[in-house]
Backbone bond lengths (Angstrom), bond angles and torsions (degrees), N, CA, C in turn:
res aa  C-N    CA-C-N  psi(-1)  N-CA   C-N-CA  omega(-1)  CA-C   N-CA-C  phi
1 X - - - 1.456 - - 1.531 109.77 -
2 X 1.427 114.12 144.77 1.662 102.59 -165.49 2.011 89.11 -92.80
3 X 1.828 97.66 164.82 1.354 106.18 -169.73 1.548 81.93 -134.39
4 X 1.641 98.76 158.33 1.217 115.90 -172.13 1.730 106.02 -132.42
5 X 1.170 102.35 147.01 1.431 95.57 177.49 1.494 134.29 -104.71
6 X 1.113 129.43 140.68 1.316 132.57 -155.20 1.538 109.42 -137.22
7 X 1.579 94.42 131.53 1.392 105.15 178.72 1.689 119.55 -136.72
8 X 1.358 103.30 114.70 1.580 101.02 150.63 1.230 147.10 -63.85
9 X 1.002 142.18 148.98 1.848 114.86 -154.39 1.884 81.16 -163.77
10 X 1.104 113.59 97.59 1.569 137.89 178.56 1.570 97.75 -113.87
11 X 1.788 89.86 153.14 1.875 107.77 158.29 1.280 120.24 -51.82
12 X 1.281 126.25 -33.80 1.411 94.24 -165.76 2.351 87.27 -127.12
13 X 1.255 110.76 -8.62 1.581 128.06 176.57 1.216 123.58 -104.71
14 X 1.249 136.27 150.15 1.367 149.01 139.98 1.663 111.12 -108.21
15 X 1.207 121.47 106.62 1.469 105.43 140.11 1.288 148.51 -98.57
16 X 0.894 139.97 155.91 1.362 134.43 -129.94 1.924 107.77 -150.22
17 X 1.024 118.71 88.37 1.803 120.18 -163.74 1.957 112.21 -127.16
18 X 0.959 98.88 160.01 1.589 113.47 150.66 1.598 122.43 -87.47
19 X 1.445 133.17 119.35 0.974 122.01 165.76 1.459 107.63 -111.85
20 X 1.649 116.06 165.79 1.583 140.75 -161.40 1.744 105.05 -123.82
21 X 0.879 94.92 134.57 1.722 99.12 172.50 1.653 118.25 -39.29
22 X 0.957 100.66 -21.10 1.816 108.08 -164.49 1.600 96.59 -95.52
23 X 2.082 126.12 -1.65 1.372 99.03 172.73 1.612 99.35 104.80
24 X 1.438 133.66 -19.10 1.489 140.74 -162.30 1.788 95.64 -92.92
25 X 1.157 107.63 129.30 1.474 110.90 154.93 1.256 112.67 -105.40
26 X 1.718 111.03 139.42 1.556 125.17 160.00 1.339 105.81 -135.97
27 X 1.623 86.58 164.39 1.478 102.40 175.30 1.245 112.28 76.33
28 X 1.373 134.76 28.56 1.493 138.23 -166.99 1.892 105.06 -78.65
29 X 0.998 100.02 175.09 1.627 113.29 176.48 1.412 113.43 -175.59
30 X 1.542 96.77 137.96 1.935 92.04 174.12 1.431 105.47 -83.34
31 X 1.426 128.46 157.89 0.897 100.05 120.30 1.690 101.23 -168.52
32 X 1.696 94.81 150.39 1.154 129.42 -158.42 1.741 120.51 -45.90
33 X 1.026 120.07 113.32 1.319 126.36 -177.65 1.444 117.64 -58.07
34 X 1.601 103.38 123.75 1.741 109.92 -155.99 1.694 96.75 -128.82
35 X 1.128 96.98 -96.93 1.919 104.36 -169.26 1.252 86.98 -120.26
36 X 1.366 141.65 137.26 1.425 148.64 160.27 1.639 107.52 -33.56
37 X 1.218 111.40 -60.31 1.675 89.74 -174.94 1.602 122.11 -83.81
38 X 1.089 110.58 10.88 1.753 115.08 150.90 1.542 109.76 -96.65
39 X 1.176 122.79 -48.57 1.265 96.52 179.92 1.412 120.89 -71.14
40 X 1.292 139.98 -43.40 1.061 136.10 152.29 1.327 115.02 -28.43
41 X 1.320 131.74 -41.43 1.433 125.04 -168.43 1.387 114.64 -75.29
42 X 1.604 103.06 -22.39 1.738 121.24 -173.95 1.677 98.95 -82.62
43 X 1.174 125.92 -39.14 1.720 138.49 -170.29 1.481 87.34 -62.65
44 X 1.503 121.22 -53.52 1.218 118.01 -153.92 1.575 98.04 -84.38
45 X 1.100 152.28 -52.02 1.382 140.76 164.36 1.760 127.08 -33.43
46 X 1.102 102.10 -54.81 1.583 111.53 157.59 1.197 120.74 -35.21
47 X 1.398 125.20 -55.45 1.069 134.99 165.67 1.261 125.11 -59.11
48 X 1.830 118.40 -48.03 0.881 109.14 139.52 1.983 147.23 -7.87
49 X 1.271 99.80 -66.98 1.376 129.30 -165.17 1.260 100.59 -59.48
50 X 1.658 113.44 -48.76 1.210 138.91 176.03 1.647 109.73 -42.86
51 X 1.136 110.86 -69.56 1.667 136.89 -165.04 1.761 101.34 -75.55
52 X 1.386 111.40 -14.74 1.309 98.16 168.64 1.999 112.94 -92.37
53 X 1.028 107.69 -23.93 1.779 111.88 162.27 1.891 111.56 -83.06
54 X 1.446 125.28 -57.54 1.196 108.53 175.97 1.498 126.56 -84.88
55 X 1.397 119.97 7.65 1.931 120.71 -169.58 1.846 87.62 74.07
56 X 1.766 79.97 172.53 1.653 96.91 -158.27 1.620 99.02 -65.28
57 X 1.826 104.07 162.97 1.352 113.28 172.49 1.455 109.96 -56.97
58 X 1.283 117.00 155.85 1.974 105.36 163.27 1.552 112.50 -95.95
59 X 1.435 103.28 -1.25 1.583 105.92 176.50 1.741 104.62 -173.24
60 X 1.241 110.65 162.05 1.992 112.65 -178.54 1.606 89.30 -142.82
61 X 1.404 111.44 113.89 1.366 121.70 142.81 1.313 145.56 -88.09
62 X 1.274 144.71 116.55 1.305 150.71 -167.59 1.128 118.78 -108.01
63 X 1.742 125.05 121.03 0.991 126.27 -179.92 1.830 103.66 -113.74
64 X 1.477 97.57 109.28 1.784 97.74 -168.19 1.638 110.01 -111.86
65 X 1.565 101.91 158.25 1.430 103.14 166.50 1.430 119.41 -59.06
66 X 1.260 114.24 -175.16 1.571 112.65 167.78 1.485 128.31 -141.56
67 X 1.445 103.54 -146.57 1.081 150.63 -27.99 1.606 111.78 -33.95
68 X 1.409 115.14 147.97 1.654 118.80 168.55 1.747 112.11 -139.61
69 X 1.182 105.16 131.91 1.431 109.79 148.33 1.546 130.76 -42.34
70 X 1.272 122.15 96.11 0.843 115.42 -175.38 1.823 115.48 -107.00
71 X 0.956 112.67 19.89 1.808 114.31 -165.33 1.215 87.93 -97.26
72 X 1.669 125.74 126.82 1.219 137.16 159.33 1.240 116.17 -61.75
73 X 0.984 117.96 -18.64 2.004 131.04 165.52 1.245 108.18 -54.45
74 X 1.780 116.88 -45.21 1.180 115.35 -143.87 1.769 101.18 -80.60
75 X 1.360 123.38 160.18 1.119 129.18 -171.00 2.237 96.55 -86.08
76 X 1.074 96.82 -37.64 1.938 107.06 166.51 1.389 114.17 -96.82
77 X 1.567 110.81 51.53 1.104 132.72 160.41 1.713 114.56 -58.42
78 X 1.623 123.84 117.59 1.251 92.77 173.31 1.626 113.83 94.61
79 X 1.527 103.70 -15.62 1.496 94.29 169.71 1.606 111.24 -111.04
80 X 1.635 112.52 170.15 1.314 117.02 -169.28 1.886 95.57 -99.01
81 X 1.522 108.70 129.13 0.959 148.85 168.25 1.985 127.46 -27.33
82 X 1.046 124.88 -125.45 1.693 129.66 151.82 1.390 100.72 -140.03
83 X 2.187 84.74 81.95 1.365 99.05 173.15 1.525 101.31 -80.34
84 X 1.195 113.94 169.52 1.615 130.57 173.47 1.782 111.53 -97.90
85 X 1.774 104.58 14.87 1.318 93.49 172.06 1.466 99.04 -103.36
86 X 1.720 109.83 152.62 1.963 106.23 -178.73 1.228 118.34 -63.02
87 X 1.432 110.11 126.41 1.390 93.28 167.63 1.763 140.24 108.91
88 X 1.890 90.21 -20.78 1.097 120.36 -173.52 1.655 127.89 -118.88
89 X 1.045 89.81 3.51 1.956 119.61 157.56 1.359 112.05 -42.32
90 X 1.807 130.50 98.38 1.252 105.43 155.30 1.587 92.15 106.11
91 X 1.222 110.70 -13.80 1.691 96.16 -168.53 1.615 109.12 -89.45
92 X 1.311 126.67 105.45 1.516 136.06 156.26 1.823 115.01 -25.92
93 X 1.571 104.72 83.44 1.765 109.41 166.33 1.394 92.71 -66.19
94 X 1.060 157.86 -93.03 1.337 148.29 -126.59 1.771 115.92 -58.15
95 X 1.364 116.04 -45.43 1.135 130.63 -178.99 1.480 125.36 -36.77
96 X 1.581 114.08 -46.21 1.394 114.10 175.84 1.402 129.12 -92.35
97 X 1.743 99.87 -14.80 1.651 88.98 152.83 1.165 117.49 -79.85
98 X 1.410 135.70 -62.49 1.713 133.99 166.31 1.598 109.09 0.15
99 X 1.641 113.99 -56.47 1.379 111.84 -145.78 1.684 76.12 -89.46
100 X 1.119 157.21 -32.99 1.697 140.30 -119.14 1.785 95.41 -128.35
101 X 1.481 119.05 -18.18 1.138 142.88 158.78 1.409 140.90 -93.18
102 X 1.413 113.52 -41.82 1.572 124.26 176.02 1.388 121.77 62.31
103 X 2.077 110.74 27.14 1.396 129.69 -174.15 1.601 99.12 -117.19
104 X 1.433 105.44 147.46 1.668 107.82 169.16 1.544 94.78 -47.14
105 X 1.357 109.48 152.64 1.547 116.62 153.18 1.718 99.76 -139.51
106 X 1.372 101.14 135.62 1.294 115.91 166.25 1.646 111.56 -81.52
107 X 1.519 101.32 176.77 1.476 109.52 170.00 1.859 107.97 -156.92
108 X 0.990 116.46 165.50 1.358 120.79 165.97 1.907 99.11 178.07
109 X 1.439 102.34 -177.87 1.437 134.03 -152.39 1.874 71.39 -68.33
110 X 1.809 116.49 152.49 1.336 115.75 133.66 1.441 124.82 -41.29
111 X 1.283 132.35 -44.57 1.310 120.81 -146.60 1.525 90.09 -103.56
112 X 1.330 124.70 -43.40 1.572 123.64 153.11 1.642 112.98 -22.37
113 X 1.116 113.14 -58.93 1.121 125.38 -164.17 1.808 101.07 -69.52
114 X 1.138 118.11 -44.10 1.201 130.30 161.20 1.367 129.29 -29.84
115 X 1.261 80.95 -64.13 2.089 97.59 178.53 1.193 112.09 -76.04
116 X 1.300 131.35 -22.74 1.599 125.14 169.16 1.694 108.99 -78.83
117 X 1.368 113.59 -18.65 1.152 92.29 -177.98 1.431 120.89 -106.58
118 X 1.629 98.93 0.51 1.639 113.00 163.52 1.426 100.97 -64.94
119 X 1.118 119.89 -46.29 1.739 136.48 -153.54 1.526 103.72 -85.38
120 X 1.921 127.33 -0.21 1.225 120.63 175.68 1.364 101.27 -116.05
121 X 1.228 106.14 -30.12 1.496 108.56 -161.70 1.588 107.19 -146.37
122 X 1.556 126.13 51.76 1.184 115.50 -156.55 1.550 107.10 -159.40
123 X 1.827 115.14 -151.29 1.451 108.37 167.92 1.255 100.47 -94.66
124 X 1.660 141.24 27.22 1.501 123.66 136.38 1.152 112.79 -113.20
125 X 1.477 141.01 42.30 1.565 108.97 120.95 1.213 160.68 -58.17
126 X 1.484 91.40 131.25 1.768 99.65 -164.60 1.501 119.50 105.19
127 X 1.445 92.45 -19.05 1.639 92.54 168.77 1.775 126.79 -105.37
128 X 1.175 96.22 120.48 2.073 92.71 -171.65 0.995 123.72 -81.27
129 X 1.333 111.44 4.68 1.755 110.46 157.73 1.586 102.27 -150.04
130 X 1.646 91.87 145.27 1.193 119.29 -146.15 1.405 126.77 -160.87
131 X 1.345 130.65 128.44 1.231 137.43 -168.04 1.655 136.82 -125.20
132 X 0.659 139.81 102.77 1.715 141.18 -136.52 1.815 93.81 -116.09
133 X 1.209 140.11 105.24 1.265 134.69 -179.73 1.684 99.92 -122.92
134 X 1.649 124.62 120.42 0.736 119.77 153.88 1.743 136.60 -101.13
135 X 1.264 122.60 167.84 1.559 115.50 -161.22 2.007 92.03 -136.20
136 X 1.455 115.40 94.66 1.270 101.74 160.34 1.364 103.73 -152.12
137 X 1.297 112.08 -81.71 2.074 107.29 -166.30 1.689 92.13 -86.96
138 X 1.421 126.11 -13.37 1.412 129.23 -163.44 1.282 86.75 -157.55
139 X 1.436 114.34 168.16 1.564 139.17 155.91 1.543 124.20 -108.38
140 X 1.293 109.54 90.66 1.441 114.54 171.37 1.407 137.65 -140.41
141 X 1.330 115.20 135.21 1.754 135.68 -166.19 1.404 107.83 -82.36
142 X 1.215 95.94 159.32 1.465 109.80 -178.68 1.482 91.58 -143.58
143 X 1.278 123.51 154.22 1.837 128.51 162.20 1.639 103.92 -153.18
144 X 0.857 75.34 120.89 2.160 100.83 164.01 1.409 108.03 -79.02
145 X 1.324 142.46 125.03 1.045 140.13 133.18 1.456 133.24 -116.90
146 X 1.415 98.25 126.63 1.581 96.17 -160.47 1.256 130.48 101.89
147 X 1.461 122.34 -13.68 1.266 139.08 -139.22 1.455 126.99 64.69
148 X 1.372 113.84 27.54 1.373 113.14 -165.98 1.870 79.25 -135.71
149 X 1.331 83.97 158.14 1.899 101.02 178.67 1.564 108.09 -104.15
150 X 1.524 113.92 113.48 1.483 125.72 175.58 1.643 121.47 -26.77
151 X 1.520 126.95 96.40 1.458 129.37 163.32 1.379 112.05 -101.98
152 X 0.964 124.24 121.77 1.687 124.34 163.34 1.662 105.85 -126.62
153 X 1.513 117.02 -137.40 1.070 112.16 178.83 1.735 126.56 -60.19
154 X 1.681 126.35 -26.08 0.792 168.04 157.07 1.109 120.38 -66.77
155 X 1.667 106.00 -151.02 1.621 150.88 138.22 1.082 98.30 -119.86
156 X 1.559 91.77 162.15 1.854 121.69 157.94 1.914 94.62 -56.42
157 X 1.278 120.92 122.88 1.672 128.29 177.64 1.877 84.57 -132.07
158 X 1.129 125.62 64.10 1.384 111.10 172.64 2.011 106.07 -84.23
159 X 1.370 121.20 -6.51 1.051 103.22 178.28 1.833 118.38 -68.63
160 X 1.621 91.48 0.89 2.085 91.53 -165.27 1.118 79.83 -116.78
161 X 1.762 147.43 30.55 1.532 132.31 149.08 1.846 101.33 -52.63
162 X 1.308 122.53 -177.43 1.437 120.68 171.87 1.800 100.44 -122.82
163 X 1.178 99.42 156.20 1.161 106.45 -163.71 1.802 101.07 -108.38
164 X 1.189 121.20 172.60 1.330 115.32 178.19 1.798 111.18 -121.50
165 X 1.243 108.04 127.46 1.424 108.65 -156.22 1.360 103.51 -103.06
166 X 1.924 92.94 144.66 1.149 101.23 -171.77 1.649 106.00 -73.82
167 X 1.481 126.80 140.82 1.456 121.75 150.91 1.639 130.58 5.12
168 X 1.538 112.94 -42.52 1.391 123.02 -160.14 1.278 102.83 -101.05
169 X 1.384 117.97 -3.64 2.084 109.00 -168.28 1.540 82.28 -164.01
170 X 1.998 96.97 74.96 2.122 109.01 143.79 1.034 102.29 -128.06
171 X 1.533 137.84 42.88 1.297 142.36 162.07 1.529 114.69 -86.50
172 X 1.760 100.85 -48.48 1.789 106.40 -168.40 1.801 94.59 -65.93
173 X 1.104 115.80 151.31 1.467 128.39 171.13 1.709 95.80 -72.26
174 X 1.429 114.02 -75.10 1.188 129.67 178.62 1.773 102.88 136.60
175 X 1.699 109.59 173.96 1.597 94.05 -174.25 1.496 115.51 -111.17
176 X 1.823 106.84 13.32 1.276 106.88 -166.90 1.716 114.66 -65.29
177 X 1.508 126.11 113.07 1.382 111.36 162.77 1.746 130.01 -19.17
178 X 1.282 109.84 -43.43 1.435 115.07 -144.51 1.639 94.60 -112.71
179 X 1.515 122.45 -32.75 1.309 134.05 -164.90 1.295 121.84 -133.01
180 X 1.208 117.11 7.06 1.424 124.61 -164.77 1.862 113.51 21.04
181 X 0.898 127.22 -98.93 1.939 122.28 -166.49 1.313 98.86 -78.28
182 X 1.485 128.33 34.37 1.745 120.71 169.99 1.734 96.04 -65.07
183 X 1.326 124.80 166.57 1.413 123.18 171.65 1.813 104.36 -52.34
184 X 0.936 126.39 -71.99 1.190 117.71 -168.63 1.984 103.93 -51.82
185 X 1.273 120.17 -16.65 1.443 109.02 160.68 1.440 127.17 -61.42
186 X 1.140 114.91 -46.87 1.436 140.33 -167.16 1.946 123.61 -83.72
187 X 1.600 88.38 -45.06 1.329 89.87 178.01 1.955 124.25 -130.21
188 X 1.663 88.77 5.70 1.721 79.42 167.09 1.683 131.47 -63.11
189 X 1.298 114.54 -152.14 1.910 103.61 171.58 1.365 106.88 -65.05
190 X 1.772 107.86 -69.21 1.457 108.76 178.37 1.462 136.26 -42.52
191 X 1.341 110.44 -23.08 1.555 116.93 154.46 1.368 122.37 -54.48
192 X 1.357 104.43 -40.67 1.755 116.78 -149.00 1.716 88.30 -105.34
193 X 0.839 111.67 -0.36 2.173 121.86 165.15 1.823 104.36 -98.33
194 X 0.676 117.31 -51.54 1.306 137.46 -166.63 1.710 107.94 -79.68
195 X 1.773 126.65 -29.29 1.112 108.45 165.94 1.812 97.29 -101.63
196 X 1.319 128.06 -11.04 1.219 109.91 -171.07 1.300 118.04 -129.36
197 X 1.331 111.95 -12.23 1.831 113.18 156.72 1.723 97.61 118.16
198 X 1.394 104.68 -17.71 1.233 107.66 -166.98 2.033 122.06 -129.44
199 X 1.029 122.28 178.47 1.525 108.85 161.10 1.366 96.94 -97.01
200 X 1.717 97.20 168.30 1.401 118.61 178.21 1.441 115.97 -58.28
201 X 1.254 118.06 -53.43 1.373 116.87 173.31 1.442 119.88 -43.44
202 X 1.313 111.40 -37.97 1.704 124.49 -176.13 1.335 112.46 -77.15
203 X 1.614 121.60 -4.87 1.398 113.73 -173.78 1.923 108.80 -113.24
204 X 1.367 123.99 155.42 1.478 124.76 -169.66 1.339 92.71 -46.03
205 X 1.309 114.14 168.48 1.027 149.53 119.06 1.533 133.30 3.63
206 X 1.384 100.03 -77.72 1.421 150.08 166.80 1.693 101.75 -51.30
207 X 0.964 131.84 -45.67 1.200 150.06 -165.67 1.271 121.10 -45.18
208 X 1.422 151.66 108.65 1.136 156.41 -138.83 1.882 95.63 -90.85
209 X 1.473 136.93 -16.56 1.073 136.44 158.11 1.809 128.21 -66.18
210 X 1.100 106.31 -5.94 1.711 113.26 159.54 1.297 120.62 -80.64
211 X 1.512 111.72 -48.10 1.205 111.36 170.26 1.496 135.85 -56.25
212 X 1.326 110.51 -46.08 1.581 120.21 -169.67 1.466 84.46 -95.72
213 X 1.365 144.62 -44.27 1.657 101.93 169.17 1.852 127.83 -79.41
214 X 1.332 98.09 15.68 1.517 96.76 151.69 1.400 137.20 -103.43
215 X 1.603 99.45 -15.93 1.472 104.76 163.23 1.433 115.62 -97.79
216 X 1.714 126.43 29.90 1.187 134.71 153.71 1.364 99.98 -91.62
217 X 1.404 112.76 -64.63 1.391 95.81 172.07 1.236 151.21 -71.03
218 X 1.096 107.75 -12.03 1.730 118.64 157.79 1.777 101.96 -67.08
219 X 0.775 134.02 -50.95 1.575 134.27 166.27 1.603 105.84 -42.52
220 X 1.197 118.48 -84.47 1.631 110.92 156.08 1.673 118.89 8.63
221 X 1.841 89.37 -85.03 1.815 92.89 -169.16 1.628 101.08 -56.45
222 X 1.655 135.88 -33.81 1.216 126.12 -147.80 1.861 81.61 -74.23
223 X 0.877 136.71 -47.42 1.407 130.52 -177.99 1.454 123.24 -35.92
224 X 1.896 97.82 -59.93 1.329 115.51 178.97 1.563 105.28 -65.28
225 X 1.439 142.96 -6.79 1.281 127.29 -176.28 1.495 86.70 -104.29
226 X 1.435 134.55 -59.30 1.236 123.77 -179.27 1.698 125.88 -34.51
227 X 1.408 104.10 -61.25 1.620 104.63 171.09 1.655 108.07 -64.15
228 X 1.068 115.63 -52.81 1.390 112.21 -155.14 1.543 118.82 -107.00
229 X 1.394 106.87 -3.98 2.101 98.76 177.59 1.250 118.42 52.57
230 X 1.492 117.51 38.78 1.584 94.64 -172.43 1.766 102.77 -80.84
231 X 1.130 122.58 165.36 1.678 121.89 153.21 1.157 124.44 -51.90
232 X 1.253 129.49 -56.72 1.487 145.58 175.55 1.577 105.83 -110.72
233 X 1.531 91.28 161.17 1.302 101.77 162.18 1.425 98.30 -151.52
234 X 1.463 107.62 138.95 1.696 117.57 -173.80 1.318 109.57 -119.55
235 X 1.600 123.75 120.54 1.171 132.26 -157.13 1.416 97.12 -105.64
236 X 1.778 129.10 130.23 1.393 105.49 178.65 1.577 67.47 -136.64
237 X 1.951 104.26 -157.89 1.295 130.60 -161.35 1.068 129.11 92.05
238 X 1.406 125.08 148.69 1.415 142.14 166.64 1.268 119.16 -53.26
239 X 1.536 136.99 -2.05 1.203 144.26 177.66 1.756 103.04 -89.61
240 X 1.636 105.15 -53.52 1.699 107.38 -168.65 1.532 89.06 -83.35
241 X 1.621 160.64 -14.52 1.272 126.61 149.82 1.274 105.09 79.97
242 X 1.589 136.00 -123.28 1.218 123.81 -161.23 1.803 99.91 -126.99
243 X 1.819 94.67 33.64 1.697 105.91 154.88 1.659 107.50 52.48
244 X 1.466 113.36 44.74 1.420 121.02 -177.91 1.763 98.29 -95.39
245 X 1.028 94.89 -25.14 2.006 103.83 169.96 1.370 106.85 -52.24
246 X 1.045 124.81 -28.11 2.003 113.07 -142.22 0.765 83.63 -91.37
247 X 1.334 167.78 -42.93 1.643 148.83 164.20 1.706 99.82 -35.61
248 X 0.931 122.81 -73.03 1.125 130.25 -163.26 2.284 107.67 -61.31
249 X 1.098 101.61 -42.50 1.299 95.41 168.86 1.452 107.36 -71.47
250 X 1.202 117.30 -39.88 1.751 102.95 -171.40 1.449 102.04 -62.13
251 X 1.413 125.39 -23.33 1.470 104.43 -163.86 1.927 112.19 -94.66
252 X 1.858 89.68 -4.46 1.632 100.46 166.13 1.350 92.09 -81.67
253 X 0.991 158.31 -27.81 1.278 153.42 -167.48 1.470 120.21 -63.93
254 X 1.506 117.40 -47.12 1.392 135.57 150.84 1.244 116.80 -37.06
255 X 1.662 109.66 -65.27 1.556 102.06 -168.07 1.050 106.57 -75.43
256 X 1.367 133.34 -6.41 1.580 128.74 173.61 1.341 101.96 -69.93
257 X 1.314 125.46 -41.38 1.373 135.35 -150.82 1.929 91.13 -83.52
258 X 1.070 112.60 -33.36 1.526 111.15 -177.36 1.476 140.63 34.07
259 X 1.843 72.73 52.35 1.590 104.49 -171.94 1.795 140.15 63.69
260 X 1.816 92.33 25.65 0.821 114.63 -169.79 1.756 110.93 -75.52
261 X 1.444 160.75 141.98 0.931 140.70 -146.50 1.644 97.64 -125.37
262 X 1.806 72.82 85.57 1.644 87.37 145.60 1.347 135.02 -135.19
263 X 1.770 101.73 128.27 1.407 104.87 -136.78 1.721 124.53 -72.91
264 X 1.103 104.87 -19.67 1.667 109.27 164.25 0.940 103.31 -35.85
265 X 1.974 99.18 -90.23 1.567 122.47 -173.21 1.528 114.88 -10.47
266 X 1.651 117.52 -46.46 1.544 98.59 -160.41 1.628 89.77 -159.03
267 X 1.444 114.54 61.38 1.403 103.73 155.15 1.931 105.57 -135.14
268 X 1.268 97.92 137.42 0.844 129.55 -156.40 1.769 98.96 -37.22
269 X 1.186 151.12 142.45 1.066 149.49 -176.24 1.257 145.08 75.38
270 X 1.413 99.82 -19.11 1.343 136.41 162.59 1.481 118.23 -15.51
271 X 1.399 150.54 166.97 1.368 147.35 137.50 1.385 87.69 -87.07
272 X 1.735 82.81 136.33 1.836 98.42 177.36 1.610 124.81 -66.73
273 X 0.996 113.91 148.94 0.954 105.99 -174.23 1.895 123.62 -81.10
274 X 0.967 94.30 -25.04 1.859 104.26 -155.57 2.054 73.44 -101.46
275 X 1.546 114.28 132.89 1.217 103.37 178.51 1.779 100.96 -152.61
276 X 1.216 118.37 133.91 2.198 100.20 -175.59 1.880 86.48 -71.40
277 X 1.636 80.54 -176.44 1.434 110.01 179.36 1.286 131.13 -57.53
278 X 1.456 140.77 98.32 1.179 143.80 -166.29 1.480 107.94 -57.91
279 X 1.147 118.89 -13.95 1.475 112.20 -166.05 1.914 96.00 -151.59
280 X 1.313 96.50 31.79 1.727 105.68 145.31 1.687 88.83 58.80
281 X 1.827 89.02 -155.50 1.792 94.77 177.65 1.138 130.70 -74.32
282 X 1.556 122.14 0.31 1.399 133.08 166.83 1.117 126.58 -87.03
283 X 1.308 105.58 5.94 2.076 118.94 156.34 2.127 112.79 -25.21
284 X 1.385 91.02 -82.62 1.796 100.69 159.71 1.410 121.66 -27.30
285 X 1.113 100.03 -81.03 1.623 115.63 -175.35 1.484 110.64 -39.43
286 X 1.389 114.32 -49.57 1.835 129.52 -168.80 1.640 96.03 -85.40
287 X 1.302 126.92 -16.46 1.559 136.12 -172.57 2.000 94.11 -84.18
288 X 1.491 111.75 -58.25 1.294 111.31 -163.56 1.510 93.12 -72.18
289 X 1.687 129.19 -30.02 1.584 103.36 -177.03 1.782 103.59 -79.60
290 X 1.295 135.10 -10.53 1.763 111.52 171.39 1.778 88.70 -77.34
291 X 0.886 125.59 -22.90 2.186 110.27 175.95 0.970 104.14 -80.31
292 X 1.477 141.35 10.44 1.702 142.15 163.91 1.463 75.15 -98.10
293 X 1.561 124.00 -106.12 0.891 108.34 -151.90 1.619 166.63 -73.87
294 X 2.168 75.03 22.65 1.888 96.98 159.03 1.478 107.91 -70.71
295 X 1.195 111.36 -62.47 1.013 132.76 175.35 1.792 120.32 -19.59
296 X 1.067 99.28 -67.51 1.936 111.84 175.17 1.539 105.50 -66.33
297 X 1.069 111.74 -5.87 1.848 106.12 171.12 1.233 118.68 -63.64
């Protein structure tokens, strides 16, 4: 059976796997994001290692952080953007598998990559529009529509929409480079370290930091259903943890919505809308192998 290769390509991670037609990853490996041409050089050996027991990949998909070029027009097709990680400005992901393989390789957004693979093999099947928002070192969306993953001039960047603040919290600046209090300023991890010393998980209960970053993010989704209608929306990240929020964001979600009639959101019987990750932290990973195997078609 042919295997395709799949890569995550995170701030501070790379993973690095075999995927199978059926959606299964093997053979995975972390490894830790250093200087682009070592880690890249390590992605590409792995793979390697791989292709010397099964024969060559028939395709390598990458689901990367960003910003990225994504226009197949573009001549910096495939490269990362004015990312805010050091060092990594300008650097061509696609290039060194292409050359070290001699297989199409796709690329798209992580969280892109995410939502298609919630949406093949995940908590959006069956639904054709669809939204994947994650909350950890950054805040960023992905949406499928159609079964296809959102390209326009960009990506979907809904974590740098701005949020509207409550009365009680216009003190924090926020930590966004580019936007200071955009949502991903205000309420990603590094926010939620940075106003309280700690992560969310690490703080009570009781704690007045659950709340106001759940009614950021319930504000969030009311956006993402307003602009975009998706059916679902799948909340993953290292911020929501073991997703004890999503009660609490869905019901910021309402008052965002302010009884506006939309009929998912709040008719009685409905499949919910706000739902975690059907397929855990291998959302990405299972996202970049359906971009192998669009790709090899």
């Amino acid at each position: 059976m042919s295997w395709y290769g799949c890569i995550e390509a995170g701030g501070t991670k790379f993973m690095v796997g075999a995927g199978r037609a059926e959606g299964r990853i093997d053979d995975r490996r972390r490894i830790p994001t250093g200087t682009p041409g070592d880690t890249l050089a390590a992605c590409v050996e792995h793979l390697r290692e791989i292709a010397h027991r099964l024969g060559p990949p028939a395709a390598i998909g990458i689901g990367a952080f960003g910003p990225l070029d994504l226009d197949e027009r573009s001549p910096f097709h495939g490269r990362l953007l004015s990312t805010p990680k050091a060092g990594w400005r300008d650097v061509d992901l696609v290039r060194p598998f292409a050359e070290a393989f001699g297989v199409p390789v796709a690329i798209d957004t992580d969280v892109n990559a995410a939502a298609l693979g919630e949406h093949r093999h995940g908590a959006g099947l069956g639904f054709d529009t669809l939204a994947y928002v994650t909350v950890g070192t950054g805040i960023g969306g992905g949406l499928v529509i159609d079964g296809r993953p959102l390209h326009g001039a960009l990506h979907p960047e809904i974590g740098h929409l701005r949020p509207r603040r409550p009365a009680g919290d216009l003190d924090f600046a926020g930590v966004c480079p580019f936007h200071g209090d955009c949502f991903e300023g205000v309420a990603s991890g590094p926010a939620i370290h940075a106003r309280w010393g700690a992560s969310l998980d690490a703080l009570p209960a009781s704690h007045p930091a659950h709340a106001l970053i759940a009614d950021y993010l319930g504000q969030l989704c009311a956006q993402l259903v307003l602009a975009a209608s998706p059916r679902r929306i799948i909340l993953g990240g290292g911020v929501l943890g073991d997703h004890r929020l999503l009660p609490d964001i869905s019901a910021s979600l309402q008052r965002w919505l302010g009884g506006y009639p939309v009929r998912i959101a709040d008719s009685p019987g409905a499949p919910p809308l706000l739902v975690a990750p059907g397929l855990g932290t291998d959302a990405g990973l299972v996202g970049a192998l359906v971009l192998a195997q669009t790709a090899a078609r």
